[in-house]
N, C-alpha and C positions, 0 to 999 in steps of 0.2 A: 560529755565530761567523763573522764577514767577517776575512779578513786581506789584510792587503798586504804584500810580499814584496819585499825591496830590502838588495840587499846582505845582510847578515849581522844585520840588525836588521827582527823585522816588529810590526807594528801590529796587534793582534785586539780586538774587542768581543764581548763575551761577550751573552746573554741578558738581560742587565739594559740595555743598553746602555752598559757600563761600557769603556773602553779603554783596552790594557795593550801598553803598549812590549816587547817580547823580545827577547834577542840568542840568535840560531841558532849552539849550540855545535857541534854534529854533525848530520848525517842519515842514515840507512840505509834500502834497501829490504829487506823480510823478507814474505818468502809473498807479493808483490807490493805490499805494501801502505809510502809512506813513512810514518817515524817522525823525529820531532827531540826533540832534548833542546833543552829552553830554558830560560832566566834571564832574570830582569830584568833589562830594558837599563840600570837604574840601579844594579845591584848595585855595592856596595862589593867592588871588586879587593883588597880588604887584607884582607876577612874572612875567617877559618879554614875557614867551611866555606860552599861555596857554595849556593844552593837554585835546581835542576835539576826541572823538569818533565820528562817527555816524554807527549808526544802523538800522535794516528796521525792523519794525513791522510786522511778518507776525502770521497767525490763526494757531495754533496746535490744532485740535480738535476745540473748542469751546473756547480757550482762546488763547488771543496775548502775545504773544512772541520776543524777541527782538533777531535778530541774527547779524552778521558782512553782509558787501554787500563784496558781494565773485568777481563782476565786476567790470573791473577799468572804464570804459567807462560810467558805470551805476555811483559808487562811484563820476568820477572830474563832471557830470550832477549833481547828488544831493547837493555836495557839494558846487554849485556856485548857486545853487538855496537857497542853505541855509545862503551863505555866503550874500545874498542877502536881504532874511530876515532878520540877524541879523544886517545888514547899515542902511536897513529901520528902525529897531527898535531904534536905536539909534539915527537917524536923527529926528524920531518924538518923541523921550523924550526930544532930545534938544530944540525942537520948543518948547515943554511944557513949560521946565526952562526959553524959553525966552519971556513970554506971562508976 
């Protein structure tokens, strides 16, 4: 998969040559390696429950690539690391709003 990386929203084609807008909710590093949770850039903001990928960044060659985490022990780690990020981030936008 090729991605491009801008701002807060990236672009990947997948194997079929199919391409898929995301919006970058969070990132963390874990064992070295990055991870992101991502959604569709076009998700409905009003929907009750969101639909969050994460994916792990690893090196093909010379360029980063985005694959699925193929472990579940590695995947519920990442994901409470991430979901951590994302409280944090909301708790200090609130502070912001309330200054």
């Amino acid at each position: 998969m090729d991605q491009d990386y801008s701002a807060n929203i990236i672009s990947i084609t997948d194997e079929d040559g199919v391409e898929y807008e995301l919006e970058v909710l969070s990132s963390v590093t874990y064992k070295g390696a990055e991870y992101l949770a991502l959604t569709p850039a076009d998700a409905d903001d009003e929907a009750e429950e969101l639909e969050v990928s994460i994916l792990k960044s690893v090196m093909d060659g010379d360029e980063p690539i985005l694959v699925a985490v193929e472990d579940d022990d590695e995947l519920e780690t990442v994901y409470d690391l991430l979901m951590q990020n994302i409280f944090e981030d909301e708790e200090d936008d609130g502070e912001d709003d309330e200054s």
